[in-house]
Structures are given as structure tokens and as C-alpha cells.
Backbone as XML, in Angstrom:
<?xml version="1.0"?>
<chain id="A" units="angstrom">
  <residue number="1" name="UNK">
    <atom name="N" x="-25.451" y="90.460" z="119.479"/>
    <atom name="CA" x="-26.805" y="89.990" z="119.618"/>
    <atom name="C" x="-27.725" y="91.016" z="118.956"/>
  </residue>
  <residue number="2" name="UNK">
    <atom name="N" x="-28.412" y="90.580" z="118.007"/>
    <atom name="CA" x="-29.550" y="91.433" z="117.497"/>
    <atom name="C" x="-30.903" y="91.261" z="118.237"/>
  </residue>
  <residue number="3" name="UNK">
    <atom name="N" x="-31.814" y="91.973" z="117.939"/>
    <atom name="CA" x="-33.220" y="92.290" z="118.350"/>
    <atom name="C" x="-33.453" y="90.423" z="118.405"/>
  </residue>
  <residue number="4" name="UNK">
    <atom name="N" x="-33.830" y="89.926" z="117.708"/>
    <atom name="CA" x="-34.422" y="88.423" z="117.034"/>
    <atom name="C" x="-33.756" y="87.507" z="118.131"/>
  </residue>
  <residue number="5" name="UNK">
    <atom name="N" x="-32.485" y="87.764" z="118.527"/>
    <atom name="CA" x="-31.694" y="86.928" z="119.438"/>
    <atom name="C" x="-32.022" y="86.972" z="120.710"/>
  </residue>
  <residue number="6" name="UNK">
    <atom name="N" x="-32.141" y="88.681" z="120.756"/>
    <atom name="CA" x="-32.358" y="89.295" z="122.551"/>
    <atom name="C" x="-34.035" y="88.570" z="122.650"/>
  </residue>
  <residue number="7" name="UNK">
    <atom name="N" x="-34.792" y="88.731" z="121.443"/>
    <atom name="CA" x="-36.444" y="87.592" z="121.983"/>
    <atom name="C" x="-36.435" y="86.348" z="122.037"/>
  </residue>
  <residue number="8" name="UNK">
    <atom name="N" x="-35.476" y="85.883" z="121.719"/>
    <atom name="CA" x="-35.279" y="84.279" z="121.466"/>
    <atom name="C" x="-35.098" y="83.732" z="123.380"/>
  </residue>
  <residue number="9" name="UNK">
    <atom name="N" x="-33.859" y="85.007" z="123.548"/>
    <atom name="CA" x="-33.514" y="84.650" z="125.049"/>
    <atom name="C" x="-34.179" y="84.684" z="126.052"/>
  </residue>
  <residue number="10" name="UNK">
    <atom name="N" x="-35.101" y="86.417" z="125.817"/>
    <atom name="CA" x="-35.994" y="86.342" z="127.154"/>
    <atom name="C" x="-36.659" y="85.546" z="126.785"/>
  </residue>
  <residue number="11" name="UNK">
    <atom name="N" x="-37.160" y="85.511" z="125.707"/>
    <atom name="CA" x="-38.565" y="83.954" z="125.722"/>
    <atom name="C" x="-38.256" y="82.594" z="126.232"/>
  </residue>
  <residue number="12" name="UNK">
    <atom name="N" x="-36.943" y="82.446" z="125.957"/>
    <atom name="CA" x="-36.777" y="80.987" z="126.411"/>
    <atom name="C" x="-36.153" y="81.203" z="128.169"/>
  </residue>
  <residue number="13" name="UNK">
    <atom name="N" x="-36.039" y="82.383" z="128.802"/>
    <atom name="CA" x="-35.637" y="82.695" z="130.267"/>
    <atom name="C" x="-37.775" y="82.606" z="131.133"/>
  </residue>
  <residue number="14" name="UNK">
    <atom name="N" x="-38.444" y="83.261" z="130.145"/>
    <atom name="CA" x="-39.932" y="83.647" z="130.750"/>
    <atom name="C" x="-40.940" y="82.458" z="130.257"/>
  </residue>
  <residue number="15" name="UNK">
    <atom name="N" x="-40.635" y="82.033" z="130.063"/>
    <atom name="CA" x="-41.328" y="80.949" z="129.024"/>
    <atom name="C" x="-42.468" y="81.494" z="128.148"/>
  </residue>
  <residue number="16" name="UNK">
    <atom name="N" x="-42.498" y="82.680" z="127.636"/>
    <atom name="CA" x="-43.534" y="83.021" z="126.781"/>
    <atom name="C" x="-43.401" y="82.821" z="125.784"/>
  </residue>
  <residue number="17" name="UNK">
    <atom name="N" x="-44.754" y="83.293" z="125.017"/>
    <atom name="CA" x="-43.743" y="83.116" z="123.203"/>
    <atom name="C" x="-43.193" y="83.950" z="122.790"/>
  </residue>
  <residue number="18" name="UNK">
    <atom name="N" x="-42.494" y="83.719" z="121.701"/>
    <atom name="CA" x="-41.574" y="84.922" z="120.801"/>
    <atom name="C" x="-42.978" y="86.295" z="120.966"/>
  </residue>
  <residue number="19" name="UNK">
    <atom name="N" x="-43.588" y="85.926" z="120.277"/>
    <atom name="CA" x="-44.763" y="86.923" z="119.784"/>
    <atom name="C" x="-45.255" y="88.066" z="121.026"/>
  </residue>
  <residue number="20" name="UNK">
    <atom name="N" x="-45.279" y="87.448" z="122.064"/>
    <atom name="CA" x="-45.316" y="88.594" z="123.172"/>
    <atom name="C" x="-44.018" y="88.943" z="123.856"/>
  </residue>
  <residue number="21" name="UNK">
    <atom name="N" x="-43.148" y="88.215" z="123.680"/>
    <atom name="CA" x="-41.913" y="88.741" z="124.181"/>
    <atom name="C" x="-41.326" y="89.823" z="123.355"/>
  </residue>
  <residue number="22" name="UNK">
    <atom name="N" x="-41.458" y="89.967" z="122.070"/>
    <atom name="CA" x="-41.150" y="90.272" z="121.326"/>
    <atom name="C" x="-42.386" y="91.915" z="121.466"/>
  </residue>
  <residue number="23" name="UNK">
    <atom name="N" x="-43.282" y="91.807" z="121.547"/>
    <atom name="CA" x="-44.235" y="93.212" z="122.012"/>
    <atom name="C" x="-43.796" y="93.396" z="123.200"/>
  </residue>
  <residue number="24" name="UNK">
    <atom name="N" x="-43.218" y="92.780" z="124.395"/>
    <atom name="CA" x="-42.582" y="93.634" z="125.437"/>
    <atom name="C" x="-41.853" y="93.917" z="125.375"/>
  </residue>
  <residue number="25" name="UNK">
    <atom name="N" x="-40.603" y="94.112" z="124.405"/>
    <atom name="CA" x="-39.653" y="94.026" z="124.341"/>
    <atom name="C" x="-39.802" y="95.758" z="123.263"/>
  </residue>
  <residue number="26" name="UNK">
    <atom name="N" x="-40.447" y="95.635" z="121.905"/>
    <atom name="CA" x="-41.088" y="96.628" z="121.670"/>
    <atom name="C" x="-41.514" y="98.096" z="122.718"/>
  </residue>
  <residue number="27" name="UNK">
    <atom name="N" x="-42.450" y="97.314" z="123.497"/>
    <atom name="CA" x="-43.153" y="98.179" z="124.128"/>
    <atom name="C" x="-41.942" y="99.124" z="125.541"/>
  </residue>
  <residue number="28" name="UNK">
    <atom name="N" x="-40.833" y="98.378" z="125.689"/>
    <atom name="CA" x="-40.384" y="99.025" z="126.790"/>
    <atom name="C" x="-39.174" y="99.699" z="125.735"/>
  </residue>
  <residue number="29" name="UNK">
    <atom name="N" x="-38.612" y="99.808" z="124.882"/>
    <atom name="CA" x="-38.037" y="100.623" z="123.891"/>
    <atom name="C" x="-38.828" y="102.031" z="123.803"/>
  </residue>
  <residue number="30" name="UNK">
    <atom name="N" x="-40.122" y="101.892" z="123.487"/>
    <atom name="CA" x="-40.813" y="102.678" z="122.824"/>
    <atom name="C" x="-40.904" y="103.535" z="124.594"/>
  </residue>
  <residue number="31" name="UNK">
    <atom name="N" x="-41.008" y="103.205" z="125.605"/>
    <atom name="CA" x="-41.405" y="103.805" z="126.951"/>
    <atom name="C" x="-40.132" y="104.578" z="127.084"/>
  </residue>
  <residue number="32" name="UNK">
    <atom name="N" x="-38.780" y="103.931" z="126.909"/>
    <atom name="CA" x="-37.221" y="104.384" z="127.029"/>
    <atom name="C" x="-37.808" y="105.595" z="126.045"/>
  </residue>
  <residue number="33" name="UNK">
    <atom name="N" x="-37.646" y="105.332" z="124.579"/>
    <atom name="CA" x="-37.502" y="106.147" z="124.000"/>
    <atom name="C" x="-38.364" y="107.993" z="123.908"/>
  </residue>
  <residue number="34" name="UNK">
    <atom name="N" x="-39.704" y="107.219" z="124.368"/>
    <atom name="CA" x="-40.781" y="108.900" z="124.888"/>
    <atom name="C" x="-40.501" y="109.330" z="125.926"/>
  </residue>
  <residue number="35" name="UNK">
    <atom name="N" x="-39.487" y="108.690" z="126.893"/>
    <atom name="CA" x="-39.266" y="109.389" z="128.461"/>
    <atom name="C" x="-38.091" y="110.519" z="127.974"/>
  </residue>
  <residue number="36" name="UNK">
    <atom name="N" x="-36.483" y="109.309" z="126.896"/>
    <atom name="CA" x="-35.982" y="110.859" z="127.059"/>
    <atom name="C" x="-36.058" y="111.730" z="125.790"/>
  </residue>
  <residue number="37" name="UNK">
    <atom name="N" x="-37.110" y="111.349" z="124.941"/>
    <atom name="CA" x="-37.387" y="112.393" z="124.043"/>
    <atom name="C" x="-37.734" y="113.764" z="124.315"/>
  </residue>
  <residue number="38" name="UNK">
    <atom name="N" x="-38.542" y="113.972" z="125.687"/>
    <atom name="CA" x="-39.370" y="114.099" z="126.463"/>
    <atom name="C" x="-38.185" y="115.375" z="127.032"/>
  </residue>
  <residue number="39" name="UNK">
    <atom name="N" x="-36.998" y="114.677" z="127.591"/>
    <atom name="CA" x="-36.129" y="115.046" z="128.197"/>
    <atom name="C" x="-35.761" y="114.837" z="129.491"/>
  </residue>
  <residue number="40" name="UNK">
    <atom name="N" x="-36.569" y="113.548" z="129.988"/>
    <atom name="CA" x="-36.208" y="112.742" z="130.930"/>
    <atom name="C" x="-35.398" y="111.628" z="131.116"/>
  </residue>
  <residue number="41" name="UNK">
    <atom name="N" x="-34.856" y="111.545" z="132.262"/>
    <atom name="CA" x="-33.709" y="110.082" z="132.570"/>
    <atom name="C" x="-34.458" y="108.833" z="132.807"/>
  </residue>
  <residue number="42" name="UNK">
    <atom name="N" x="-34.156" y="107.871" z="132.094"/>
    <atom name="CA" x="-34.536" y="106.693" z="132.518"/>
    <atom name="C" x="-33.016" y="105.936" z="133.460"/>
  </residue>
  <residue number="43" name="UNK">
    <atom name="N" x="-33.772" y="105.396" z="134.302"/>
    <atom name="CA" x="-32.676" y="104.975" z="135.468"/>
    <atom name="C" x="-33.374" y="103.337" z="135.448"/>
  </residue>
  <residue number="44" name="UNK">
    <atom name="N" x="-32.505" y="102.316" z="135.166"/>
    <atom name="CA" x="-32.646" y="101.170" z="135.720"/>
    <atom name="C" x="-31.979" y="100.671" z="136.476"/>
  </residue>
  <residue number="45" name="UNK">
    <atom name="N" x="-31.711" y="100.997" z="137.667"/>
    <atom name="CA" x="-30.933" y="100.274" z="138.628"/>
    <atom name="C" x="-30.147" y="99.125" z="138.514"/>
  </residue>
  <residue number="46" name="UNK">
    <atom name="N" x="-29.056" y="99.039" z="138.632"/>
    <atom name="CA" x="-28.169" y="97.927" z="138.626"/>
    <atom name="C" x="-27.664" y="98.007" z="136.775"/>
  </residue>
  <residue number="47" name="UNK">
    <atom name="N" x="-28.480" y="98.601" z="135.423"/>
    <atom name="CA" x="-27.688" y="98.510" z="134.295"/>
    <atom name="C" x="-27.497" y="99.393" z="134.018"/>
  </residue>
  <residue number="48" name="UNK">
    <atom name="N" x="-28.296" y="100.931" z="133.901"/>
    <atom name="CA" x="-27.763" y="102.219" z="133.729"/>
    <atom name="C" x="-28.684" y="103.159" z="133.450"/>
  </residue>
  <residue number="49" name="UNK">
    <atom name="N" x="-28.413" y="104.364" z="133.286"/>
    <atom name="CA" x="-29.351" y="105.172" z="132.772"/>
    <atom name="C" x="-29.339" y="105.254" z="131.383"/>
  </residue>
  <residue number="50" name="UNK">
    <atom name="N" x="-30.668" y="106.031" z="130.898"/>
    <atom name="CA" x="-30.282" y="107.024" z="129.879"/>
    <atom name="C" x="-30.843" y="108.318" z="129.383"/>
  </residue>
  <residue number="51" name="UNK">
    <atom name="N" x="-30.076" y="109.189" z="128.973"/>
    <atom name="CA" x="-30.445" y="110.751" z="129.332"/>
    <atom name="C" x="-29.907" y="111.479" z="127.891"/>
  </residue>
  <residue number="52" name="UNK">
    <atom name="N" x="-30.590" y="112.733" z="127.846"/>
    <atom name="CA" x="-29.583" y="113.892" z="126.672"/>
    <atom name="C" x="-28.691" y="114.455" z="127.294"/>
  </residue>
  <residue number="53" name="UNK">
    <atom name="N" x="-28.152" y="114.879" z="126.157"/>
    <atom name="CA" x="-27.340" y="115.349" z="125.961"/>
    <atom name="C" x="-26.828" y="116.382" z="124.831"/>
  </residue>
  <residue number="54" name="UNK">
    <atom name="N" x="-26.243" y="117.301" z="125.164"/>
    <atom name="CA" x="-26.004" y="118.360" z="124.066"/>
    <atom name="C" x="-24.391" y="118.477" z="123.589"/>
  </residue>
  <residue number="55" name="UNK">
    <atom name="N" x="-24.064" y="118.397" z="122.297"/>
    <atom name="CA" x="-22.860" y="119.063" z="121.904"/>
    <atom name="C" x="-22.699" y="120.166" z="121.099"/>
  </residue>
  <residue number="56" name="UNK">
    <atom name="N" x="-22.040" y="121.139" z="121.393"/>
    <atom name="CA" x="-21.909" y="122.101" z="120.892"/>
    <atom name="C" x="-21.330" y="122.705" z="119.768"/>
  </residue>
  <residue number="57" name="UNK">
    <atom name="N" x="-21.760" y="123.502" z="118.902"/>
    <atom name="CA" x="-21.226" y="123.251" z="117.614"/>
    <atom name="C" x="-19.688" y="123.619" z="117.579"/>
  </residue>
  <residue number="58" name="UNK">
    <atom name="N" x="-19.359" y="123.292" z="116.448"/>
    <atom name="CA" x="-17.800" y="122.953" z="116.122"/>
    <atom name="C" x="-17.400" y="123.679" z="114.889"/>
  </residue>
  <residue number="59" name="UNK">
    <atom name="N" x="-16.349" y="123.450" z="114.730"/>
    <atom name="CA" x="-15.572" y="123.744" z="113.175"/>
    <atom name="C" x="-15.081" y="122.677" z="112.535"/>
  </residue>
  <residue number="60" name="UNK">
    <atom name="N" x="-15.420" y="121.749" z="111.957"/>
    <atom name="CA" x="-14.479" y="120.430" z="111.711"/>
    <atom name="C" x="-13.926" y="120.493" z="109.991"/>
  </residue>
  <residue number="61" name="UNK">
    <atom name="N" x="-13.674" y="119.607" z="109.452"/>
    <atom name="CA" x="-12.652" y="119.623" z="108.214"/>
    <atom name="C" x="-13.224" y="118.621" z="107.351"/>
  </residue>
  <residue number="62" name="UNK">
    <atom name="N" x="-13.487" y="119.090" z="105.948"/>
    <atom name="CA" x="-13.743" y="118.154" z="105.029"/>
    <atom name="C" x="-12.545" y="116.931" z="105.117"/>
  </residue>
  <residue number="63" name="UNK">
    <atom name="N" x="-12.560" y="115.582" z="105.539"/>
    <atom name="CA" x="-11.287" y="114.811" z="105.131"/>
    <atom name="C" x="-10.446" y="114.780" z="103.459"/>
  </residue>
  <residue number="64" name="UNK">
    <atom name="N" x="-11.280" y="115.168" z="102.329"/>
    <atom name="CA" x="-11.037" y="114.820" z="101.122"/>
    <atom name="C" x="-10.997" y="116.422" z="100.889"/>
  </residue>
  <residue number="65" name="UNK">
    <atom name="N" x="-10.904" y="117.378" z="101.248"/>
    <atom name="CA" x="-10.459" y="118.651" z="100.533"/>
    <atom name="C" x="-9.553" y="119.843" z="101.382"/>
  </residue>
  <residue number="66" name="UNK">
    <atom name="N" x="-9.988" y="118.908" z="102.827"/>
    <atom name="CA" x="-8.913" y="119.988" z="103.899"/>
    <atom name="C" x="-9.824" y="121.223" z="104.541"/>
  </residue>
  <residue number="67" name="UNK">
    <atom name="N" x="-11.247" y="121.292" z="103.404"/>
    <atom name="CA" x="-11.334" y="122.715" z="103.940"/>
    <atom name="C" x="-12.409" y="122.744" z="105.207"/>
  </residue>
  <residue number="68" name="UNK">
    <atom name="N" x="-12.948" y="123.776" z="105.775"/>
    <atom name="CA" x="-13.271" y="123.664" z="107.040"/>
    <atom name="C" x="-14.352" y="124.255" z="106.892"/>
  </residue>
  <residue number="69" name="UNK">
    <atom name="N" x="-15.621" y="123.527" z="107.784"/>
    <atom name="CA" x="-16.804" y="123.301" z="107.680"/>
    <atom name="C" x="-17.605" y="123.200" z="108.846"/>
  </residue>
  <residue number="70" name="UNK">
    <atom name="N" x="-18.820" y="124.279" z="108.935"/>
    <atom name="CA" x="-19.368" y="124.304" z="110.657"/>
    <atom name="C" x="-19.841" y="122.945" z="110.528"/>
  </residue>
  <residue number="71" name="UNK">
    <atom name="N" x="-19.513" y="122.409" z="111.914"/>
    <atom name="CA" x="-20.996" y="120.989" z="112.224"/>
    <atom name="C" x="-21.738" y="121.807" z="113.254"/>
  </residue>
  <residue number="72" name="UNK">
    <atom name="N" x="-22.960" y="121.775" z="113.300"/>
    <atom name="CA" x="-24.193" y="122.753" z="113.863"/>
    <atom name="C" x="-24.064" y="122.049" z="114.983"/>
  </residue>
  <residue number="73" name="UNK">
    <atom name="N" x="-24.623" y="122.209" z="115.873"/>
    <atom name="CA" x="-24.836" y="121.748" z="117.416"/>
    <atom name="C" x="-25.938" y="120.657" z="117.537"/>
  </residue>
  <residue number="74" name="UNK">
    <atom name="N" x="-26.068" y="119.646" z="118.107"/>
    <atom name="CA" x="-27.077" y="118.820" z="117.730"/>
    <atom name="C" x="-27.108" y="117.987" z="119.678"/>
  </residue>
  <residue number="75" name="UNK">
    <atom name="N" x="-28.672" y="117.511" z="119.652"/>
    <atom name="CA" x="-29.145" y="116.863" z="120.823"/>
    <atom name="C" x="-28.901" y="115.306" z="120.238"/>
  </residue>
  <residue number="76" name="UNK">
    <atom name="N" x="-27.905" y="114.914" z="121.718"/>
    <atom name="CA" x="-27.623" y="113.620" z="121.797"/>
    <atom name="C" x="-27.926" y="112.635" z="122.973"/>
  </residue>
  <residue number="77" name="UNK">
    <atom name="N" x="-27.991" y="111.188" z="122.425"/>
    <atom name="CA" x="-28.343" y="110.517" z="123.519"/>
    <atom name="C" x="-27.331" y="109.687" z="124.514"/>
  </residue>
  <residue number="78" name="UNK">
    <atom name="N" x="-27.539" y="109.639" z="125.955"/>
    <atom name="CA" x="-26.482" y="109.149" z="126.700"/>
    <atom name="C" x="-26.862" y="108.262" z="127.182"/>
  </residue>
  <residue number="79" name="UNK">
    <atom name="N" x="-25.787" y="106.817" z="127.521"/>
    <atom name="CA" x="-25.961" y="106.060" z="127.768"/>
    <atom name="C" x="-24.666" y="106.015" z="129.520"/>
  </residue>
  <residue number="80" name="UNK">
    <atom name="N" x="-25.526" y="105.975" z="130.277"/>
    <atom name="CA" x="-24.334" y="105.484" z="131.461"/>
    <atom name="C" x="-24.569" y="104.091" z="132.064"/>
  </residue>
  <residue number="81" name="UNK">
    <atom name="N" x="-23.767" y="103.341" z="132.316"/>
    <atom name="CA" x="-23.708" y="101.802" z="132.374"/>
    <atom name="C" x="-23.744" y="102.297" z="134.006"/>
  </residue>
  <residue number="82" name="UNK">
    <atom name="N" x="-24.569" y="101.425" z="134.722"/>
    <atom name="CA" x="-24.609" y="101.018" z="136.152"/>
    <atom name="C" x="-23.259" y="100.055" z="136.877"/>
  </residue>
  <residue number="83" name="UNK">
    <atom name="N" x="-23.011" y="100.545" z="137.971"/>
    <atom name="CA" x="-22.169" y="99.687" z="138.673"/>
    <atom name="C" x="-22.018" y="98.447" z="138.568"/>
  </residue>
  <residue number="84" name="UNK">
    <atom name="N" x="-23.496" y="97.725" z="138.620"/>
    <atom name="CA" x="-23.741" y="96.128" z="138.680"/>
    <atom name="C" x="-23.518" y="95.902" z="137.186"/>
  </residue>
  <residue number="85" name="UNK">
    <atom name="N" x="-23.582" y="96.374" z="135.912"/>
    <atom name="CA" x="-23.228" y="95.881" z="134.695"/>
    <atom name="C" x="-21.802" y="96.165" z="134.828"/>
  </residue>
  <residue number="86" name="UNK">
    <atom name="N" x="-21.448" y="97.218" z="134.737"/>
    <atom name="CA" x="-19.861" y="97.678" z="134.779"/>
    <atom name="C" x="-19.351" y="96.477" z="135.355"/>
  </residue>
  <residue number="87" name="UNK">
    <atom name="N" x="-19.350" y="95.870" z="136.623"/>
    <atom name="CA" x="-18.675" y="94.840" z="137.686"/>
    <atom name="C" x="-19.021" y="93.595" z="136.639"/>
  </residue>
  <residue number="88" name="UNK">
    <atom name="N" x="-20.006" y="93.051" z="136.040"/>
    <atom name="CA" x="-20.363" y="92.001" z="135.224"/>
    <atom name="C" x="-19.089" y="91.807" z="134.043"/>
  </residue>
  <residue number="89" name="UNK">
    <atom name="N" x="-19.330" y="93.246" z="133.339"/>
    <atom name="CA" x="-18.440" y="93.320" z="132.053"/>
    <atom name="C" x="-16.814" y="92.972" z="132.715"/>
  </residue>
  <residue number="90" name="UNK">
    <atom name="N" x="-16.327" y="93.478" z="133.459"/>
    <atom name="CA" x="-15.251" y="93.566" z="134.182"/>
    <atom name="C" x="-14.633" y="92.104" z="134.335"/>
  </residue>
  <residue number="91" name="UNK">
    <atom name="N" x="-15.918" y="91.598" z="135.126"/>
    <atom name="CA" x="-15.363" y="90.226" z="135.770"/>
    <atom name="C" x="-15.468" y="89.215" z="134.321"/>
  </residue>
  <residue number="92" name="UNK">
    <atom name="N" x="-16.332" y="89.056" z="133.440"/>
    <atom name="CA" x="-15.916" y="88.538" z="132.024"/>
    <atom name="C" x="-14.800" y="88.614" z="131.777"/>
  </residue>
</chain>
């Protein structure tokens, strides 16, 4: 499901139009995305959180020459699936 699909659905679940479903849909991305830029957890109950995360740098390997190459340490984003989605996906 792409973006275009996921507004098609809530619009036709809320009865609004594309055009504002489609700015709420926007607008709560953009709220996810400044909370954990920020470095805060967003928690939605029942589908999951999401939070940073850090990995630490490495040594890894060119595939095409063998030779070995730092990857720097970089801030990542986490996704943990909630119980009530987990049990959904499951029972599918």
C-alpha cells in the first residue's frame, strides 16, 4: 500500500475527502517525525512505538575488492510493533 492508497482508505473509512485526509495524514507524519527527531518516543497504543536509535561504528568490506572500510556510526530510527498489531499480523 502506498501513501495514495492509505488516503483512498481512510477517506472512504471517515467519509472525508481525499484532500483533507490526505493533510491529516501529512500532518501526523510530520508530528511522528519532529517528536523523534527531537529524540522522543512516539507510543501509539495498541500499533507501536517509535524511537532512536544508535549503531555503532564498524569495520565492514568493500563487496567488489575485499578490502576493508570504516562505516562511521550513524543515528537510527526504530520501529516496535505493539501487541495488538503483532496479534493482528499473526492471526492473518
Amino acid at each position: 500500500m502506498n501513501k495514495q492508497e492509505l488516503v483512498d482508505a481512510v477517506a472512504a473509512v471517515t467519509d472525508e475527502s481525499k484532500a483533507v485526509t490526505g493533510e491529516m495524514i501529512d500532518a501526523v507524519i510530520a508530528a511522528i517525525t519532529g517528536a523523534v527527531t527531537k529524540g522522543d518516543t512516539v507510543q501509539l497504543i495498541g500499533f507501536g512505538s517509535f524511537s532512536t536509535g544508535a549503531r555503532a561504528a564498524r569495520v565492514g568490506r568493500n563487496p567488489a575488492t575485499g578490502a576493508e572500510i570504516q562505516i562511521p556510526a550513524a543515528k537510527t530510527v526504530k520501529f516496535t510493533a505493539g501487541k495488538a498489531f503483532k496479534d493482528a499480523v499473526k492471526a492473518s
